[in-house]
Z-matrix of the N, CA and C atoms (Angstrom, degrees):
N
C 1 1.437
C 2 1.528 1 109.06
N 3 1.160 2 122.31 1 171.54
C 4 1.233 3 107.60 2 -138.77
C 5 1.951 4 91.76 3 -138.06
N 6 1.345 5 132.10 4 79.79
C 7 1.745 6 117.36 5 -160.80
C 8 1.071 7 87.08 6 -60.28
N 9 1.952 8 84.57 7 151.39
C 10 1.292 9 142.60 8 -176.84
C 11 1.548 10 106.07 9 -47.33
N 12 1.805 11 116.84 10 -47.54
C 13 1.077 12 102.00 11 -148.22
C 14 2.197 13 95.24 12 -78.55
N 15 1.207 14 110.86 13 -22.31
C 16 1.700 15 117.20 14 -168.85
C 17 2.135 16 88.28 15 -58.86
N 18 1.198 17 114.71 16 -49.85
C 19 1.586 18 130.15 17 -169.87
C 20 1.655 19 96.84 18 -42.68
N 21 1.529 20 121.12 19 -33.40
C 22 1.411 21 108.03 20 -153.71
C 23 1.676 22 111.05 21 -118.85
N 24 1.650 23 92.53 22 7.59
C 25 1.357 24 105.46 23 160.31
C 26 1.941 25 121.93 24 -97.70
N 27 1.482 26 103.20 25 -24.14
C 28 1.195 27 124.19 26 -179.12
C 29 1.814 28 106.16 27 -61.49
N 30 1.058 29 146.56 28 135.07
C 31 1.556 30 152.08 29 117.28
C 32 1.259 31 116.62 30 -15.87
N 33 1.048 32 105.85 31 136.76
C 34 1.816 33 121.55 32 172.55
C 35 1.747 34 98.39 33 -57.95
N 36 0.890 35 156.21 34 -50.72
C 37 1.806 36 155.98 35 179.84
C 38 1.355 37 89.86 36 -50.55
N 39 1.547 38 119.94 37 -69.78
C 40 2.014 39 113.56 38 -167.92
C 41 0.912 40 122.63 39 -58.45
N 42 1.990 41 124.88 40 -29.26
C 43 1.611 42 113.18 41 154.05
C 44 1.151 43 111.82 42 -50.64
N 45 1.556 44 129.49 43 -74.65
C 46 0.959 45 128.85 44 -156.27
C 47 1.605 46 103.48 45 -58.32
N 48 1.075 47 156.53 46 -37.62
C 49 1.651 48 150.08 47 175.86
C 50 1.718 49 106.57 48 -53.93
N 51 0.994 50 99.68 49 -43.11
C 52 1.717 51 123.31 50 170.09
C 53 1.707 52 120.58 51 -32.19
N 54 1.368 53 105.33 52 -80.59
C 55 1.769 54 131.00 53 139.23
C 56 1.355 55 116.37 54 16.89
N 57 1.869 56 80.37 55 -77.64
C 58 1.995 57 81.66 56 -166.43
C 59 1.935 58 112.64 57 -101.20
N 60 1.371 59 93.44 58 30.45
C 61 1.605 60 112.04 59 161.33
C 62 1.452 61 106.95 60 -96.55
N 63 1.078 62 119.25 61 -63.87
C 64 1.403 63 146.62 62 174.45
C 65 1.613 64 111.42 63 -33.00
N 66 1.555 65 99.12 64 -46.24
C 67 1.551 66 103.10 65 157.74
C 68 1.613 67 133.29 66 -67.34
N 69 1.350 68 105.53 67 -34.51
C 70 1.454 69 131.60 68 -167.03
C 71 1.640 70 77.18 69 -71.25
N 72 1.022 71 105.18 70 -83.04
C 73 1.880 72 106.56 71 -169.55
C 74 1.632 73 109.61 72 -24.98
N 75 1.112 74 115.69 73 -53.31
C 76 1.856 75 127.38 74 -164.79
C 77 1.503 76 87.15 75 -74.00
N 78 1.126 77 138.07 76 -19.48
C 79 1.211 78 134.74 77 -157.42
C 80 1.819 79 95.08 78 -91.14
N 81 1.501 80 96.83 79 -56.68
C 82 1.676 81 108.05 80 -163.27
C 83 1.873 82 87.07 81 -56.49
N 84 1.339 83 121.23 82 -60.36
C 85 1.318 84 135.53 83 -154.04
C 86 1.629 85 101.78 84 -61.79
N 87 1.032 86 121.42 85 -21.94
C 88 1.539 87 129.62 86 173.40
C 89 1.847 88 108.37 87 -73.39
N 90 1.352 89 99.76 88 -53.56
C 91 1.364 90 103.83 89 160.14
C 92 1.339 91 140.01 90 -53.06
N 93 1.137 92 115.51 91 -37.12
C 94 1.241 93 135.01 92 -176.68
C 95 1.570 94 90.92 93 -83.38
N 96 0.925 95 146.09 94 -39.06
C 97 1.596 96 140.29 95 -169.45
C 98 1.409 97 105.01 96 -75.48
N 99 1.395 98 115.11 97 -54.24
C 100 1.588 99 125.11 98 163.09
C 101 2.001 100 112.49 99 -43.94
N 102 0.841 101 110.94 100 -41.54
C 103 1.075 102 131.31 101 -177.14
C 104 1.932 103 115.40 102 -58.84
N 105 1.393 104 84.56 103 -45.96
C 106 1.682 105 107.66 104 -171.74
C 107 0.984 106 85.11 105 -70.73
N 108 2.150 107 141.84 106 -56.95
C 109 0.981 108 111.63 107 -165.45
C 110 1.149 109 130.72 108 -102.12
N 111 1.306 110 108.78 109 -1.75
C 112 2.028 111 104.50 110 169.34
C 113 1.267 112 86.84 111 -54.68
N 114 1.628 113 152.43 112 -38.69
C 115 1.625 114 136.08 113 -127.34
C 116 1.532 115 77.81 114 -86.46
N 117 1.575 116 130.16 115 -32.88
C 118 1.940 117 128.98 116 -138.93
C 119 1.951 118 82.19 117 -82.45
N 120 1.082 119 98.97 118 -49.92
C 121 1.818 120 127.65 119 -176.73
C 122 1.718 121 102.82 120 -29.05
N 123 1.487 122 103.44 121 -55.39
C 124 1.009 123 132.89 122 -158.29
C 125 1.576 124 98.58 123 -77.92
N 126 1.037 125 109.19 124 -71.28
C 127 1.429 126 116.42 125 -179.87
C 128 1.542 127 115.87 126 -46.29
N 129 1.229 128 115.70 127 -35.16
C 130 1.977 129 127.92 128 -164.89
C 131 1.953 130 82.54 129 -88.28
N 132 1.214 131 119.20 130 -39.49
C 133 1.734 132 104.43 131 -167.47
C 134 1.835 133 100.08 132 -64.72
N 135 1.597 134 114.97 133 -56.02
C 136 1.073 135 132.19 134 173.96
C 137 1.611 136 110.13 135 -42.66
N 138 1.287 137 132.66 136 -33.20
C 139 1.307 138 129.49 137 -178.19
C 140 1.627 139 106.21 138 -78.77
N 141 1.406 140 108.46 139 -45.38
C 142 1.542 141 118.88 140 -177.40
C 143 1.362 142 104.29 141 -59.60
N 144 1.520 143 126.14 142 -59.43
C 145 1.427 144 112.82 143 171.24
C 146 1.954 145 126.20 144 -72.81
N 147 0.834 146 85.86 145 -7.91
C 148 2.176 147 85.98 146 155.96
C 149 1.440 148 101.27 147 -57.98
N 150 1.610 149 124.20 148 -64.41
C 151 1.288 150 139.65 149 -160.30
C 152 1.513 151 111.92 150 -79.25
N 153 1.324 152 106.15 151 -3.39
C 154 1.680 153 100.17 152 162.46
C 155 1.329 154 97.52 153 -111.07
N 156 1.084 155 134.28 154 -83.77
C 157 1.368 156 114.33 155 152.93
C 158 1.865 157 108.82 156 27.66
N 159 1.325 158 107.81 157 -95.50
C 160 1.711 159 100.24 158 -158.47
C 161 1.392 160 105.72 159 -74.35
N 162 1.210 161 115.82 160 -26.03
C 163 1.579 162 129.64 161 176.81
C 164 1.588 163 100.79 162 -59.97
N 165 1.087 164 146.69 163 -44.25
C 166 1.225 165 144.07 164 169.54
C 167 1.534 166 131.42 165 -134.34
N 168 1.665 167 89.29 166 78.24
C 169 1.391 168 104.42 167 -164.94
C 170 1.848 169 111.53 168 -71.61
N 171 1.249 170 102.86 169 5.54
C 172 1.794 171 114.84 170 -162.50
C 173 1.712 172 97.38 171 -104.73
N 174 1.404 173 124.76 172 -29.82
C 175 0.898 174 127.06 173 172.72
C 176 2.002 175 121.55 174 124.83
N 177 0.536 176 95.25 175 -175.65
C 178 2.127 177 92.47 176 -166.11
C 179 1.594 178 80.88 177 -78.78
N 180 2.152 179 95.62 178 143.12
C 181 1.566 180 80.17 179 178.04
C 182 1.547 181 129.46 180 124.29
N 183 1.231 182 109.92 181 155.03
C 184 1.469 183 111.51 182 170.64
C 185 1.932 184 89.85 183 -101.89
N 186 1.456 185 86.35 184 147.69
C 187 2.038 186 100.52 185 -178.89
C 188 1.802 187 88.54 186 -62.50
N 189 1.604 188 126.09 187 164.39
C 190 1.579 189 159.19 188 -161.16
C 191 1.440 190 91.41 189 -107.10
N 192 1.666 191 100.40 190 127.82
C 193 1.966 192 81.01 191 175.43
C 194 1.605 193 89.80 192 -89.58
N 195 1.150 194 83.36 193 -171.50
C 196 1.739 195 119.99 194 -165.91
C 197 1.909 196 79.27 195 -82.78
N 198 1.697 197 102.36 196 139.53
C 199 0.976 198 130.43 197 -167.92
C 200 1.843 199 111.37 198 -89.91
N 201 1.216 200 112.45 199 105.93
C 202 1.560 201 115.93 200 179.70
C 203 1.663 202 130.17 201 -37.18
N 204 1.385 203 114.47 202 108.32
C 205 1.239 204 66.51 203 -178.91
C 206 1.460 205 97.06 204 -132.73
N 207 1.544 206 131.17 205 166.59
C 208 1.851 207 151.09 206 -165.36
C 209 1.590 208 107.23 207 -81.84
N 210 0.975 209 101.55 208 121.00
C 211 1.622 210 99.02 209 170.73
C 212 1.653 211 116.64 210 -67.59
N 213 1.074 212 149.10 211 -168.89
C 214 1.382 213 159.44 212 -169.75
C 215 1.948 214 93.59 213 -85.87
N 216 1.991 215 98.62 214 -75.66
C 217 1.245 216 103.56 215 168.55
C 218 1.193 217 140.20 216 -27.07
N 219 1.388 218 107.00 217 -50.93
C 220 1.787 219 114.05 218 175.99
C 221 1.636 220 122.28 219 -75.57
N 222 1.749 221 106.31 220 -22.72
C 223 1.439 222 116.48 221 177.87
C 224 1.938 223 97.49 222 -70.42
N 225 1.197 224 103.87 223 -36.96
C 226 1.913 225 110.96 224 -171.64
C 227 1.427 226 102.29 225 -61.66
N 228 1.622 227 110.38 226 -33.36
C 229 1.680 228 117.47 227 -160.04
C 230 1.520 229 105.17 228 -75.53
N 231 1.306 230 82.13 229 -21.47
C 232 1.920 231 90.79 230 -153.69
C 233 2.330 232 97.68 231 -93.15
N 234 1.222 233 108.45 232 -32.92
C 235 1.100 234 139.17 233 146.08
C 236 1.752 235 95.91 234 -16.46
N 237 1.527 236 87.01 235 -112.13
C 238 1.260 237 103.87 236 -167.54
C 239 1.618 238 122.10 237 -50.60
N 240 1.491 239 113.50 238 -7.25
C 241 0.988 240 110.63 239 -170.59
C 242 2.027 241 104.01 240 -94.45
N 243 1.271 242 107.38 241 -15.69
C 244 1.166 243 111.41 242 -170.41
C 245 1.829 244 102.86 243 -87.73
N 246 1.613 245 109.44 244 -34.62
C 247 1.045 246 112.51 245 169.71
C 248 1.681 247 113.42 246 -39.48
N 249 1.400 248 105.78 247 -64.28
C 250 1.586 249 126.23 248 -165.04
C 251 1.512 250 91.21 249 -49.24
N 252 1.360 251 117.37 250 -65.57
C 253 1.712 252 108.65 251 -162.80
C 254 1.674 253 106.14 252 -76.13
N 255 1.633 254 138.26 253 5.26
C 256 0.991 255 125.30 254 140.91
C 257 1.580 256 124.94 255 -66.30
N 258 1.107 257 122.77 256 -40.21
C 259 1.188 258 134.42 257 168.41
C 260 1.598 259 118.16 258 -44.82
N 261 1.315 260 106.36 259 -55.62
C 262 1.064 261 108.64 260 -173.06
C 263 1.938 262 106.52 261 -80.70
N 264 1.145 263 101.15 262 -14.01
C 265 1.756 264 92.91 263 -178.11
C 266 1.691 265 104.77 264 -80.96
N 267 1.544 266 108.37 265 -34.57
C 268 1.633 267 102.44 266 163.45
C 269 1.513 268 135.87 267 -54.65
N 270 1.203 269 78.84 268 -31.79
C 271 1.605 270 96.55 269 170.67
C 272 1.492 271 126.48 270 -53.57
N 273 1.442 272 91.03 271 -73.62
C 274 1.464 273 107.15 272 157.65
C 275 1.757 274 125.50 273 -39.09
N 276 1.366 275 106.66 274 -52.25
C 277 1.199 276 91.62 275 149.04
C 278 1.272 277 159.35 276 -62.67
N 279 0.884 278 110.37 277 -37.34
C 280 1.766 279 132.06 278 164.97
C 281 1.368 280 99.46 279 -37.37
N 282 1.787 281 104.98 280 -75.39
C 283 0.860 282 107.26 281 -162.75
C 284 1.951 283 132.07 282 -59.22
N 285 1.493 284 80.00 283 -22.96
C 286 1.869 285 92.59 284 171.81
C 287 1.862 286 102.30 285 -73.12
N 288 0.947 287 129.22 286 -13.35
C 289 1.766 288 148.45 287 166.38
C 290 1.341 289 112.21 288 -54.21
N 291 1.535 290 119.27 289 -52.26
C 292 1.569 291 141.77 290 -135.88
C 293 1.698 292 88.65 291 -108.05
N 294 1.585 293 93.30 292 -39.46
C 295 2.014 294 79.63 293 -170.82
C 296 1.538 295 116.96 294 -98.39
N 297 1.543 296 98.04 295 7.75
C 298 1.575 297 117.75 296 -177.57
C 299 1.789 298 87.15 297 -86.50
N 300 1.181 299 102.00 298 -54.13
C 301 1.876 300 86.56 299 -171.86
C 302 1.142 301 114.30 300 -78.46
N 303 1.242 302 121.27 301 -20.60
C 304 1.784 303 117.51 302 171.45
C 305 1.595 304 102.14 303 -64.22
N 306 1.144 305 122.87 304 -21.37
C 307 1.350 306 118.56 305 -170.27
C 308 1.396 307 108.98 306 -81.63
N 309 1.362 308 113.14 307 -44.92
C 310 1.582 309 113.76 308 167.24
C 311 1.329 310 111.46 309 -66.10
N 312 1.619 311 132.78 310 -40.69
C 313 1.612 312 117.30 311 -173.36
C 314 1.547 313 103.20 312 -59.41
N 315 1.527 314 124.52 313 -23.12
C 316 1.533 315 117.47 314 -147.55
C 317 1.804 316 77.84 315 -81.55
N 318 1.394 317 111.88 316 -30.93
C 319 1.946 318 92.43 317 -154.21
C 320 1.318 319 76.34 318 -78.14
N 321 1.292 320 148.53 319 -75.30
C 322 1.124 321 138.34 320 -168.08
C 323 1.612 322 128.11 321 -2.29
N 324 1.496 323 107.93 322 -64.46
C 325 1.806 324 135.96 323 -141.90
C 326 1.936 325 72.67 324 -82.41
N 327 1.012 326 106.96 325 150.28
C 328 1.824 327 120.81 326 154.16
C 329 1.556 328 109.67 327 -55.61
N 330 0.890 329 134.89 328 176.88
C 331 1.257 330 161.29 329 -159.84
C 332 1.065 331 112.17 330 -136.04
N 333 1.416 332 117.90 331 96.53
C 334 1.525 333 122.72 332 164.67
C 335 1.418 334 110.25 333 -133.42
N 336 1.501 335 96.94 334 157.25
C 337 1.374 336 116.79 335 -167.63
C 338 1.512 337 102.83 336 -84.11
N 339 1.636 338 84.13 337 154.15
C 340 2.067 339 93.93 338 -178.64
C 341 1.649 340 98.91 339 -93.05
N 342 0.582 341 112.33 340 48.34
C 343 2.171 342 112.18 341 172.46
C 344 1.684 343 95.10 342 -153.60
N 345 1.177 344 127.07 343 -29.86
C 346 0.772 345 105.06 344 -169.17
C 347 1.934 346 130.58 345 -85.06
N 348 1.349 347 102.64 346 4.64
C 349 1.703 348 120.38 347 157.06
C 350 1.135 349 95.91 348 -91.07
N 351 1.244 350 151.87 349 0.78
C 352 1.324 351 122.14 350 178.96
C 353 1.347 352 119.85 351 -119.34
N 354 1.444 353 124.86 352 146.31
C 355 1.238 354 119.80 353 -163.74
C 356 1.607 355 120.60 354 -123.51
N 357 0.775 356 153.15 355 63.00
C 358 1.752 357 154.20 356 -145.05
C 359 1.571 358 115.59 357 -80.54
């Protein structure tokens, strides 16, 4: 604050020059308060991560298991075994193929009797 008696020696121009210092100051001092507390902000985030930090020095989490892995042998077993039941599903098919068209040649072919080529 600024005594009365300096105010009534001053000119109307030196108040007014005065003013927009007066602001500048409230301005810096506003900053500086903001300032003080991002630093408190700063410091309380930084404390919280120390304490996770030592609190979980293994990492965020349940631990990764250990990764499986196939021997040569069991990839061959597994191999050959898939081979076999492809094989056999072609099969199966085919063969449901083979008795589908025998089924149409039979309606097809005439009908003759088995005694009747033969003569005794």
């Amino acid at each position: 604050m600024v005594p009365v008696r300096l105010l009534k020696r001053l000119s109307l121009e030196q108040i007014r020059s005065m003013i927009p210092a007066k602001k500048r100051l409230d301005k810096t001092a506003k900053l500086e308060r903001a300032r003080k507390k991002l630093l408190r902000q700063l410091k309380t985030i930084d404390k919280k991560i120390a304490s996770l930090e030592k609190a979980g020095a293994a990492g965020p989490g349940r631990p990764r298991k250990k990764k499986r892995t196939m021997s040569a042998a069991a990839k061959r077993k597994i191999g050959t075994a898939k081979k076999k039941w492809w094989a056999e599903h072609r099969r199966k098919k085919n063969k449901s193929k083979r008795t589908a068209k025998a089924a149409v040649r039979a309606k097809k072919a005439p009908v003759t009797s088995p005694s009747a080529g033969q003569t005794s």
